[in-house]
The first five atom37 places (N, CA, C, CB, O) and aatype in JSON, in Angstrom:
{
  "aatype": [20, 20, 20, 20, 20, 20, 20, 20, 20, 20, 20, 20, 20, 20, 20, 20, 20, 20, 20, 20, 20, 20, 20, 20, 20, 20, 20, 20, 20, 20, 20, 20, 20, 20, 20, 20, 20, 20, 20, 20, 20, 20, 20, 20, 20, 20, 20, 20, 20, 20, 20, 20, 20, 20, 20, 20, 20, 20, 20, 20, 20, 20, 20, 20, 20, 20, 20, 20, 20, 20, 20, 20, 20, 20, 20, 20, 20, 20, 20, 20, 20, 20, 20, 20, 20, 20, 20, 20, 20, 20, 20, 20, 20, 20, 20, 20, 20, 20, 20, 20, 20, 20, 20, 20, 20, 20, 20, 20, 20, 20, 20, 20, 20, 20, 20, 20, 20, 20, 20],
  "atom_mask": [
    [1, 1, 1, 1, 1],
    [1, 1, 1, 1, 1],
    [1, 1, 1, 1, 1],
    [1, 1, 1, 1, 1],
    [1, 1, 1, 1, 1],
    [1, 1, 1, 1, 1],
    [1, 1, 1, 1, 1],
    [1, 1, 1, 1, 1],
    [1, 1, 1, 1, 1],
    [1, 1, 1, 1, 1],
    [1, 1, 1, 1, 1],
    [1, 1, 1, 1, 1],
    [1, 1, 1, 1, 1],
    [1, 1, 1, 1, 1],
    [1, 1, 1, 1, 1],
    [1, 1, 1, 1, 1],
    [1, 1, 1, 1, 1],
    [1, 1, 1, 1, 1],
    [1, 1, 1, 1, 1],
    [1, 1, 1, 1, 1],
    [1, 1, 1, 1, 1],
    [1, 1, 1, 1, 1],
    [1, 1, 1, 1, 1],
    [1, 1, 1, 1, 1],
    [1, 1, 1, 1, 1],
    [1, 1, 1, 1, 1],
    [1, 1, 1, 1, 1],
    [1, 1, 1, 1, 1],
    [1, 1, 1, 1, 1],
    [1, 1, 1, 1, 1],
    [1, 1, 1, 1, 1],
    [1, 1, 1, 1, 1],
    [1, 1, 1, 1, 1],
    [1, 1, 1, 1, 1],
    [1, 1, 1, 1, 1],
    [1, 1, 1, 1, 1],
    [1, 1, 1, 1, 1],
    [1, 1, 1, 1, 1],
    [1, 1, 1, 1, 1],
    [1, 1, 1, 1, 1],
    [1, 1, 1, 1, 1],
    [1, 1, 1, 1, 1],
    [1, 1, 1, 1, 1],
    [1, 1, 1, 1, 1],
    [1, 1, 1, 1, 1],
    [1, 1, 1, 1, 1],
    [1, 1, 1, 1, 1],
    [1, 1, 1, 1, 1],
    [1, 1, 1, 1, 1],
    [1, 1, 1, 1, 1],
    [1, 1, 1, 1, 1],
    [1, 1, 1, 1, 1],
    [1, 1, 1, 1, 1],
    [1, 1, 1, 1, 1],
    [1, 1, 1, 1, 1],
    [1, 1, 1, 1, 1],
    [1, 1, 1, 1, 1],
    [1, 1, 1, 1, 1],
    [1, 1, 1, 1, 1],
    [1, 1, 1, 1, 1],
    [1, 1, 1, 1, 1],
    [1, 1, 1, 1, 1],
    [1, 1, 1, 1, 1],
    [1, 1, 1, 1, 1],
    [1, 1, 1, 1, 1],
    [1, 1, 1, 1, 1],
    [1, 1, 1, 1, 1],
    [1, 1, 1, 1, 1],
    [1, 1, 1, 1, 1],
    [1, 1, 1, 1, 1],
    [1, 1, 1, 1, 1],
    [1, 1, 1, 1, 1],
    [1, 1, 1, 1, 1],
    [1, 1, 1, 1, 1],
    [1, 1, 1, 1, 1],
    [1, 1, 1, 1, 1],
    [1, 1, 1, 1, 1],
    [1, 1, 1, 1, 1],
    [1, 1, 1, 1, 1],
    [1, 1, 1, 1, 1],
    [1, 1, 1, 1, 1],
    [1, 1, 1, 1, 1],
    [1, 1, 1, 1, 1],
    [1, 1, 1, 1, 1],
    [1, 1, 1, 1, 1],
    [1, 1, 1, 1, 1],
    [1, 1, 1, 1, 1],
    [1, 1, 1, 1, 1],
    [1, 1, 1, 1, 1],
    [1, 1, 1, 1, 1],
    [1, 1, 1, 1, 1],
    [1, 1, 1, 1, 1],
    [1, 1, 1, 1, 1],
    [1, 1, 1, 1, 1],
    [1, 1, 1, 1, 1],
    [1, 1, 1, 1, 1],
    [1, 1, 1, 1, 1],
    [1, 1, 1, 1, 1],
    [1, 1, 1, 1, 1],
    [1, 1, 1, 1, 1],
    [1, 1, 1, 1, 1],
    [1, 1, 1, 1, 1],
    [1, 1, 1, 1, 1],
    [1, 1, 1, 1, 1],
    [1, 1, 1, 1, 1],
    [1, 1, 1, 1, 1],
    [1, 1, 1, 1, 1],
    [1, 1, 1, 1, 1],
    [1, 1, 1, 1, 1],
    [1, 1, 1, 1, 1],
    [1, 1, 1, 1, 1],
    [1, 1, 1, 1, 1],
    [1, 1, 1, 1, 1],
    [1, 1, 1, 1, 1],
    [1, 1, 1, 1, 1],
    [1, 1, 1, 1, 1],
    [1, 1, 1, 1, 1],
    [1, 1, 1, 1, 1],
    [1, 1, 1, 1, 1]
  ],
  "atom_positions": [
    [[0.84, -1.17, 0.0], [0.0, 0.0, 0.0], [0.89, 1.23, 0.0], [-0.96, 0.0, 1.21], [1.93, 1.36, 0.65]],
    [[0.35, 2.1, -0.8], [1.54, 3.32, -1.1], [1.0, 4.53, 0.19], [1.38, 4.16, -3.2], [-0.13, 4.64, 0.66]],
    [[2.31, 5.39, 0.53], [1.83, 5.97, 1.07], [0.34, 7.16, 1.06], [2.75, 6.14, 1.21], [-0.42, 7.48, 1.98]],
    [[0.37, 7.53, -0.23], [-0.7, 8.21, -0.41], [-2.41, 7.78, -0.26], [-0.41, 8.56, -1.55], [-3.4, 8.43, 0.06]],
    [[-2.1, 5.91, -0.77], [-2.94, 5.25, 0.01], [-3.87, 5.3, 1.53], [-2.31, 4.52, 0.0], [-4.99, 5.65, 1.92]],
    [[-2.69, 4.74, 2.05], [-2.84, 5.23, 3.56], [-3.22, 5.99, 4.29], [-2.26, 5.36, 3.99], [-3.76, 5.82, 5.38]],
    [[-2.8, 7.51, 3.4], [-3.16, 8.56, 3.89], [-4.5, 8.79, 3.92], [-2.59, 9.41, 3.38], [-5.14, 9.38, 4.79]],
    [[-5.01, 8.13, 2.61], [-6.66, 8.42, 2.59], [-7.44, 7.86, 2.92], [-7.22, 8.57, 1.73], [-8.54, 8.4, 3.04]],
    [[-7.25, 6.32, 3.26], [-7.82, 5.32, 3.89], [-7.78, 5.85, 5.35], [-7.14, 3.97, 3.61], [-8.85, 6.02, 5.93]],
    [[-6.39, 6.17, 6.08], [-7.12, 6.57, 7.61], [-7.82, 7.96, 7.35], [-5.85, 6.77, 9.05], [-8.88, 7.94, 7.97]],
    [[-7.69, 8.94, 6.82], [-8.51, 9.72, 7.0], [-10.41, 9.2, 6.88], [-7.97, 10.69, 6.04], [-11.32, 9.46, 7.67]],
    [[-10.43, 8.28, 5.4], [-11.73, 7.58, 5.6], [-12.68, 6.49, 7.03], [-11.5, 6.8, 4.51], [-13.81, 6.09, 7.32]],
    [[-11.16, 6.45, 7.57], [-11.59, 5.15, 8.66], [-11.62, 6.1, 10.05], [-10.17, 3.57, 8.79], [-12.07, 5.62, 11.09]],
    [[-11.11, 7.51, 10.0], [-11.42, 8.24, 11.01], [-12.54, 8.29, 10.91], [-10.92, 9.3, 11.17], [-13.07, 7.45, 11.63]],
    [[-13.48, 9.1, 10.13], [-14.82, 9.79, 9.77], [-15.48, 8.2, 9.37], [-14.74, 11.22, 8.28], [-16.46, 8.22, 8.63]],
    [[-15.09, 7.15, 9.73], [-16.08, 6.38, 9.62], [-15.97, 5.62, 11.07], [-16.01, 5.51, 8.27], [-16.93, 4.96, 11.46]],
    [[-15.11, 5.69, 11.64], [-15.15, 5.51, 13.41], [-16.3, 6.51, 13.69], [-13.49, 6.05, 14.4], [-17.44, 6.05, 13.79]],
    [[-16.13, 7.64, 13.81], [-16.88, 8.8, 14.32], [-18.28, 8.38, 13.9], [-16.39, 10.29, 13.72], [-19.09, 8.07, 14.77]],
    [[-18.73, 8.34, 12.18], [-19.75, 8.2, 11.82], [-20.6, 6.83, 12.54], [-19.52, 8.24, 10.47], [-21.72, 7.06, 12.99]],
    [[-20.18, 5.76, 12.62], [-20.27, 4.5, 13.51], [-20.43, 4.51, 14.69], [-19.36, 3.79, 13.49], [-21.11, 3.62, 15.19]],
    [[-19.8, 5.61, 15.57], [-19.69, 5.83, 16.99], [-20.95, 6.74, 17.51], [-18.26, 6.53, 17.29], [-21.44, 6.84, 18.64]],
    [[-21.33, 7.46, 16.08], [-22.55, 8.96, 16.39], [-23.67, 7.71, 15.89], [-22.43, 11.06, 14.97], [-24.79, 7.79, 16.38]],
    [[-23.47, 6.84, 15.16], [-24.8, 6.01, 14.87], [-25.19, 4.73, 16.35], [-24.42, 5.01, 13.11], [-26.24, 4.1, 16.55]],
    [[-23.92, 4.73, 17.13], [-24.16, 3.54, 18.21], [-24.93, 4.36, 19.43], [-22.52, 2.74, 18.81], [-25.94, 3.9, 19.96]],
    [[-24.38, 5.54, 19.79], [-24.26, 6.3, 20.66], [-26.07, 7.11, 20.58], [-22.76, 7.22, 20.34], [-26.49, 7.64, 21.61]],
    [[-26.92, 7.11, 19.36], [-27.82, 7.27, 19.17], [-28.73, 6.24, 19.19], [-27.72, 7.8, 18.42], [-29.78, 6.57, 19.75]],
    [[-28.7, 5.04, 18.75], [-29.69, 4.15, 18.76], [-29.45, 3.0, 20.11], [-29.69, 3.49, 17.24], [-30.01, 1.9, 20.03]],
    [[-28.53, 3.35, 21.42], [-28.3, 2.61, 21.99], [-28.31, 3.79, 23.67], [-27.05, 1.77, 21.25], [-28.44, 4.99, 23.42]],
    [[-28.21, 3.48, 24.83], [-28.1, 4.14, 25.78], [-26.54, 4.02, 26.42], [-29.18, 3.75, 26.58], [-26.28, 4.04, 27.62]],
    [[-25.43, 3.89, 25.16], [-24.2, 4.07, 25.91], [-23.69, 5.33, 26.58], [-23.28, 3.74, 25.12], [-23.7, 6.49, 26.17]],
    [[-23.05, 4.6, 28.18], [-22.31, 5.49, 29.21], [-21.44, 6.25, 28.65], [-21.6, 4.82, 30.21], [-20.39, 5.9, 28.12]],
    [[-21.88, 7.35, 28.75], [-20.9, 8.28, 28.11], [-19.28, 8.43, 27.92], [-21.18, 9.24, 28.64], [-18.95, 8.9, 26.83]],
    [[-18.12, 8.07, 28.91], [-17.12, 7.69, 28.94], [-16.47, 7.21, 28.18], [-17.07, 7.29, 29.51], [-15.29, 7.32, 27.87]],
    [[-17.84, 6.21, 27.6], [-17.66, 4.58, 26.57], [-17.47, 4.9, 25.59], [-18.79, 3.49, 26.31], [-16.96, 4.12, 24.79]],
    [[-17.85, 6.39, 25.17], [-17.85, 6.38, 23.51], [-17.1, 7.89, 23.29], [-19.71, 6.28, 22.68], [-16.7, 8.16, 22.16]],
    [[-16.89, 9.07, 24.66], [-15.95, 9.96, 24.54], [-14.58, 9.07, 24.03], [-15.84, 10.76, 25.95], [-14.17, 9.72, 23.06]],
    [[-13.97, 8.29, 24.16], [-12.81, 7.56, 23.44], [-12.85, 7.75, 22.46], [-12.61, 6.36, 23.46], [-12.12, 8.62, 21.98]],
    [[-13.67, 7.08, 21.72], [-14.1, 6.7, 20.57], [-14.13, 7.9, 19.81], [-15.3, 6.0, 20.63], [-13.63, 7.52, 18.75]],
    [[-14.34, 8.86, 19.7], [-14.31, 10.54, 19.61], [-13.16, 10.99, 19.43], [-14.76, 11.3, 20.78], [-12.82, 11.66, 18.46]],
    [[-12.32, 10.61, 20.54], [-11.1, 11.41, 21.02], [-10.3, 10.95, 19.67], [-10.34, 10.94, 22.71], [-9.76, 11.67, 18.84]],
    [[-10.42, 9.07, 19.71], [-9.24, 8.61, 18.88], [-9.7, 9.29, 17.58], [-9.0, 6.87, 18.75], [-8.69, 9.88, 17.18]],
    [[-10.75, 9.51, 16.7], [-11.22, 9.91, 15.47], [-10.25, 11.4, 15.37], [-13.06, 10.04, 15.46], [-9.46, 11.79, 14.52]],
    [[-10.62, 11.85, 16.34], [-10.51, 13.12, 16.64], [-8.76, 13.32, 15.98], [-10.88, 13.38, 18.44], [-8.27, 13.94, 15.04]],
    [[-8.14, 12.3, 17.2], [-6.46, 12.31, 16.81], [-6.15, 11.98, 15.36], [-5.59, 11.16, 17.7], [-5.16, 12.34, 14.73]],
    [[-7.34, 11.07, 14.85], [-6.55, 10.82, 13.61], [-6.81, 11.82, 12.44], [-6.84, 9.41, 13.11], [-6.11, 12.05, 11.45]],
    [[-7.72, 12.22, 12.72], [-7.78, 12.92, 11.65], [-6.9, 14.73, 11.79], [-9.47, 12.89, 11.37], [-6.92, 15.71, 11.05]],
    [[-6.25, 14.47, 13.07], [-4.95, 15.83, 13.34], [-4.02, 15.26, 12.84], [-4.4, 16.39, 14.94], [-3.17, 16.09, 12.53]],
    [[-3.6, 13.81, 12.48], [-2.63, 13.22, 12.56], [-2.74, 12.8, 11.18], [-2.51, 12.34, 13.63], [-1.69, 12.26, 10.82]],
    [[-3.57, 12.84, 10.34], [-3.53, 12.79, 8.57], [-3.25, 14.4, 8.29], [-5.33, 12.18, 7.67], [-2.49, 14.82, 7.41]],
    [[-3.82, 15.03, 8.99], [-3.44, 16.4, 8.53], [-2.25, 17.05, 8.82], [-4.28, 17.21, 8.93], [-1.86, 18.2, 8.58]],
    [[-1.72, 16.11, 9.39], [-0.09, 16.34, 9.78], [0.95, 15.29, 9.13], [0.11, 16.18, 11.49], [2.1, 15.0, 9.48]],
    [[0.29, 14.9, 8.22], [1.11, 13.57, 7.43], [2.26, 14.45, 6.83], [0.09, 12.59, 6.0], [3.07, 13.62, 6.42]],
    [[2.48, 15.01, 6.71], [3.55, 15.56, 5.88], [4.67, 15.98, 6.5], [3.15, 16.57, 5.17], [5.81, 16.03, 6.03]],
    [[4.22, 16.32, 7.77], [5.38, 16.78, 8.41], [6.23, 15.05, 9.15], [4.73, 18.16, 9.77], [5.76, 13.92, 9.3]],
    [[7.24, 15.46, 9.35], [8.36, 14.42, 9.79], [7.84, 13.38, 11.18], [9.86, 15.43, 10.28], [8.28, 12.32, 11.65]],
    [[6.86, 14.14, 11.47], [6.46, 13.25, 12.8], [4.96, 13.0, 12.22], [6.55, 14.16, 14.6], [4.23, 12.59, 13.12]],
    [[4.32, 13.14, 11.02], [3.02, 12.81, 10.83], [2.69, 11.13, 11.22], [2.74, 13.18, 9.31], [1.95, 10.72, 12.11]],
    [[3.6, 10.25, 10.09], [3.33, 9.12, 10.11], [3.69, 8.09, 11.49], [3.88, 8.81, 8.97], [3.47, 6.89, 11.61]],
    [[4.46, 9.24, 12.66], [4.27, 8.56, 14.07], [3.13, 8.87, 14.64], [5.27, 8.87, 15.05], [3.12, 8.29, 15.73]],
    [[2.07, 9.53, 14.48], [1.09, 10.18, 14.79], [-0.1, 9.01, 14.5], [1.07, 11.55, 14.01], [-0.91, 8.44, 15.23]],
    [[0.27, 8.96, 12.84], [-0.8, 7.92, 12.6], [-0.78, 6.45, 13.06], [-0.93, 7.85, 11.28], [-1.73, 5.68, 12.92]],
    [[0.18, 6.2, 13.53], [0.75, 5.26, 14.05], [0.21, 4.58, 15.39], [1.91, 5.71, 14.14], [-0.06, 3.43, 15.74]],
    [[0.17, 6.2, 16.14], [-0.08, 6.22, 17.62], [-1.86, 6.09, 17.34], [0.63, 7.89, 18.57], [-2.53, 5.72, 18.3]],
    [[-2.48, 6.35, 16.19], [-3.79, 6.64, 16.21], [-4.14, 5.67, 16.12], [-4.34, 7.41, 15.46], [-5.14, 5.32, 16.77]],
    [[-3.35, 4.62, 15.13], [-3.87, 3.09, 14.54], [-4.27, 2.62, 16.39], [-2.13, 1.77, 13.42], [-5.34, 2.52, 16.98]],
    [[-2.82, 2.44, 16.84], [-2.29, 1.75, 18.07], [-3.78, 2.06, 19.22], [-0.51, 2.6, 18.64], [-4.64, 1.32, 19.69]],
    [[-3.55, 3.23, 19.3], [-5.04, 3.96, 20.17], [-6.46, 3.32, 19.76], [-5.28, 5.8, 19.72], [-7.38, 2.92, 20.48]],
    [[-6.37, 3.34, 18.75], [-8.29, 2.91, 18.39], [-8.49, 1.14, 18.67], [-8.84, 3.26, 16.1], [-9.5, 0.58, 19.08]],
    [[-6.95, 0.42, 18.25], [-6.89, -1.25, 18.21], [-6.61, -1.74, 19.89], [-5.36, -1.85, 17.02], [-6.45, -2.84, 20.42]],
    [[-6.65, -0.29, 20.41], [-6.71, -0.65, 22.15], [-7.78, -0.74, 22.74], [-6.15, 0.25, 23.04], [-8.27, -1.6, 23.48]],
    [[-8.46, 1.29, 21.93], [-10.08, 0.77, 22.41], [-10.9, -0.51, 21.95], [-11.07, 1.83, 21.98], [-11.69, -1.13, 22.67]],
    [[-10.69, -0.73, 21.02], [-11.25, -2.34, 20.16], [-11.37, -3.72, 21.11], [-9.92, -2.87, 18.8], [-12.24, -4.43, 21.61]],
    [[-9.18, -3.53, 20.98], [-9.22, -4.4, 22.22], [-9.64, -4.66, 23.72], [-8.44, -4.49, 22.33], [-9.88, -5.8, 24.12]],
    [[-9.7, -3.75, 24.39], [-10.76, -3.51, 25.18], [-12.01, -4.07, 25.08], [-10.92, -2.44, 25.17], [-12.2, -5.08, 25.75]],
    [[-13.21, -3.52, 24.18], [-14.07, -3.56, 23.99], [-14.75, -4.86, 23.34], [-14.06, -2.63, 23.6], [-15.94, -5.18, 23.28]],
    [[-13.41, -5.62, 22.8], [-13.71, -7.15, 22.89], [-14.09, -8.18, 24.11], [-12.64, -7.65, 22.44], [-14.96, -9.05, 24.13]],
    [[-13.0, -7.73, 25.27], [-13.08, -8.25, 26.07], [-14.24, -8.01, 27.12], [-12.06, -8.18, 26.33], [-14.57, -8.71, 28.08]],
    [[-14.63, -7.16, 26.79], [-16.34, -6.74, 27.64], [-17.24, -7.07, 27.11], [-16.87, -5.35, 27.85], [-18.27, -7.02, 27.77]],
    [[-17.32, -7.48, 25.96], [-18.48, -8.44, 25.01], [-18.49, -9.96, 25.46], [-18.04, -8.47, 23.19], [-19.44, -10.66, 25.8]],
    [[-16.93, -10.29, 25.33], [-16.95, -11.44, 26.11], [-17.38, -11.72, 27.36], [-16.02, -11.75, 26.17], [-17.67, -12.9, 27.59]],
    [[-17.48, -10.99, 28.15], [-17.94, -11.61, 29.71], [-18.99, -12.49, 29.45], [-18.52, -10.46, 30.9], [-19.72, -12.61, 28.47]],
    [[-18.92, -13.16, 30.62], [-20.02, -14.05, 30.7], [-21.43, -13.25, 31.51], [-19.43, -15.44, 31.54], [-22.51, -13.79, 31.76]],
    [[-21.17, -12.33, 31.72], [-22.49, -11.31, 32.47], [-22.98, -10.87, 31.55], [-22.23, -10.05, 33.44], [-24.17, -10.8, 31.84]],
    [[-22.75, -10.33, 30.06], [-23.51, -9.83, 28.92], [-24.84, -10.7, 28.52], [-22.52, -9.78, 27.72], [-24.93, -11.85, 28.94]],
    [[-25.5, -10.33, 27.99], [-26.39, -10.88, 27.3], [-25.62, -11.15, 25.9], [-27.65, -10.01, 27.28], [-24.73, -10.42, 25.47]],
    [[-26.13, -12.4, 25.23], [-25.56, -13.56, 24.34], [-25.68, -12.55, 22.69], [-26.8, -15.37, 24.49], [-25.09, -12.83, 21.65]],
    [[-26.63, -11.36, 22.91], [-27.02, -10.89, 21.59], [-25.72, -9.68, 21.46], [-28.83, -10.24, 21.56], [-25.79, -9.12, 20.36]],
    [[-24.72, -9.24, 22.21], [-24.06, -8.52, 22.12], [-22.77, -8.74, 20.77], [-23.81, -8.45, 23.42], [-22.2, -9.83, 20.7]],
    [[-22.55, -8.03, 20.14], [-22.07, -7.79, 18.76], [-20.25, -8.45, 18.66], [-22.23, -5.87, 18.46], [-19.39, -7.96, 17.93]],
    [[-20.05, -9.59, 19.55], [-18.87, -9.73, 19.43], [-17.44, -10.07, 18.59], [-19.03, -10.1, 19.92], [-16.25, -9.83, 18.77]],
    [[-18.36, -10.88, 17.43], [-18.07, -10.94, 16.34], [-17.56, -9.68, 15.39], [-19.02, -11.49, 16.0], [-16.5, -9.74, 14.76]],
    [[-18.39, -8.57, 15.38], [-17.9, -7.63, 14.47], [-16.71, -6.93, 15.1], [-18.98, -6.67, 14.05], [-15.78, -6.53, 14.41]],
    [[-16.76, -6.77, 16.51], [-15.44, -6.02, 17.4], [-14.82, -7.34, 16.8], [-15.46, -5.68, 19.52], [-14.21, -6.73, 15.91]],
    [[-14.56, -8.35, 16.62], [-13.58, -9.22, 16.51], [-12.75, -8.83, 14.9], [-14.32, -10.79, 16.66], [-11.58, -8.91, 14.54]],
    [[-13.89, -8.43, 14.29], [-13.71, -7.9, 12.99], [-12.68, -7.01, 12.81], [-14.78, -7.33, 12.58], [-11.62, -7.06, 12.18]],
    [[-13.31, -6.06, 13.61], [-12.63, -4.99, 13.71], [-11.42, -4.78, 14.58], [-13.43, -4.22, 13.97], [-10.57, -4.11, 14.0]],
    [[-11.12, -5.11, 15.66], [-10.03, -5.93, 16.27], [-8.53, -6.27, 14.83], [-11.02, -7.66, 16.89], [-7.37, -5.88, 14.72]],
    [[-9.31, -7.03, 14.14], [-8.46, -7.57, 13.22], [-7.99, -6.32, 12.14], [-9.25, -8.84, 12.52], [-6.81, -6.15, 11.83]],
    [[-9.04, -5.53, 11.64], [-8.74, -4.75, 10.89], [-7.76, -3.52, 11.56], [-9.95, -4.42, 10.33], [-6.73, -3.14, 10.99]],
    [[-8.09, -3.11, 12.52], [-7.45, -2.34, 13.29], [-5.66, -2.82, 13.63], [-8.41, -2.32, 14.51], [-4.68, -2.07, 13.65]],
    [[-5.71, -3.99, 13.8], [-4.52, -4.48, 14.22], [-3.41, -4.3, 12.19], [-4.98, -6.53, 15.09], [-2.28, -3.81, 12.07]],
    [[-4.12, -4.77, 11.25], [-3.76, -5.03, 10.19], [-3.21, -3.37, 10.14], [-4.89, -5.75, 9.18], [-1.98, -3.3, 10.17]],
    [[-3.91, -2.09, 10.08], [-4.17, -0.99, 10.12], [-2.81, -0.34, 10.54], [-5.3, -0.81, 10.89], [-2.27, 0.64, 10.03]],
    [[-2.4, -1.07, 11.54], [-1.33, -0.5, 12.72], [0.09, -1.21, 12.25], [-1.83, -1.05, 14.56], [1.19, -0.68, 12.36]],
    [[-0.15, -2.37, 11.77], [1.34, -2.8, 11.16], [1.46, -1.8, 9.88], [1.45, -4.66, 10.61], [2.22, -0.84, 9.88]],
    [[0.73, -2.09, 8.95], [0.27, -1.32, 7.71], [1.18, 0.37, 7.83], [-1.75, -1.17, 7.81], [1.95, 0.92, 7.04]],
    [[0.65, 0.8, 9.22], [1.4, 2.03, 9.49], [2.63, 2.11, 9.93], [0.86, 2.69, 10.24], [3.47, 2.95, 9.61]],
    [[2.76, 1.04, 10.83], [4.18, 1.15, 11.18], [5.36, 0.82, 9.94], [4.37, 0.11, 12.39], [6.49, 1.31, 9.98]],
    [[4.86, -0.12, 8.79], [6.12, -0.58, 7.89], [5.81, 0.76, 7.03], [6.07, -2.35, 6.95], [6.28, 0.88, 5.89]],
    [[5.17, 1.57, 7.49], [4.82, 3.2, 5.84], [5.84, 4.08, 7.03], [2.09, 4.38, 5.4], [6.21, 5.17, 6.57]],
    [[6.11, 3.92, 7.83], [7.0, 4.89, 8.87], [8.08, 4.44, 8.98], [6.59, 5.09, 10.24], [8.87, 5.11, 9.65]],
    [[8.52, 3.29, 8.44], [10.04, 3.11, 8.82], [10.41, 2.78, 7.36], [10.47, 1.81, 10.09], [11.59, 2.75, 7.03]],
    [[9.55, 2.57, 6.59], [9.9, 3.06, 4.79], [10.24, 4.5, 4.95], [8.37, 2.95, 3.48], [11.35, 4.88, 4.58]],
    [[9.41, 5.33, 5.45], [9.83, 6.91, 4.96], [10.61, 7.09, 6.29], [8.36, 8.26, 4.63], [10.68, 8.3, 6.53]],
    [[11.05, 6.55, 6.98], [12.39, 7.0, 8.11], [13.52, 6.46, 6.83], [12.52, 5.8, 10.15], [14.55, 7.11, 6.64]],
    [[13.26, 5.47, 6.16], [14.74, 5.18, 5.02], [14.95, 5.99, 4.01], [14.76, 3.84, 4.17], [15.99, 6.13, 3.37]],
    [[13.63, 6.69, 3.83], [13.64, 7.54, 2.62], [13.47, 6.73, 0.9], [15.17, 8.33, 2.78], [13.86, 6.93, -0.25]],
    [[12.56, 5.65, 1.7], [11.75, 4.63, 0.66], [10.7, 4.96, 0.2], [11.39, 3.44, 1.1], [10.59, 4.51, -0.95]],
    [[9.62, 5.69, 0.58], [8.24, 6.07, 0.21], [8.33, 7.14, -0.19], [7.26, 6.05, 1.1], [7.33, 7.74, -0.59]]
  ]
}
């Protein structure tokens, strides 16, 4: 994936966290705490595409991948309990879990290409 790629894909996967997070946060009664994250990280990434250019952008996006595949991870493991009810969405966090994780290597090998002056 080229860098210019990347660049536009997380900007798309910011504004589609957010968009996903304003659609859960409406049709559901989540604790507020639960989904200020979820906000915050969108929030970082999309400072952190708009800072792609500068020398510390692609550690930024990096830190954003890393940040959102924490809240994920997290948020897997609270689906799992055995106190949830059985209809809770664990599968797609698993999804996403995965994509997120893919997301974060993806960024880290586009940051140590352009630390060589490869990209």
């Amino acid at each position: 994936m080229s860098a210019a790629v990347f660049y536009r894909y997380s900007f798309v996967s910011a504004l589609a966290l957010a968009t996903g997070e304003t659609w859960f946060v409406i049709t559901t009664d989540k604790y507020a705490p639960l989904w200020l994250d979820d906000y915050f990280a969108a929030t970082v990434m999309l400072i952190s595409v708009a800072l792609w250019r500068r020398s510390y952008g692609p550690a930024l996006v990096l830190a954003s991948w890393t940040f959102i595949l924490g809240n994920l991870y997290a948020m897997l493991f609270t689906r799992l309990e055995p106190a949830n009810p059985p209809d809770r969405p664990w599968m797609l966090v698993s999804i996403l879990v995965i994509w997120a994780l893919i997301s974060s290597i993806a960024a880290l090998v586009l940051m140590i290409k352009r630390s060589r002056n490869l990209v």
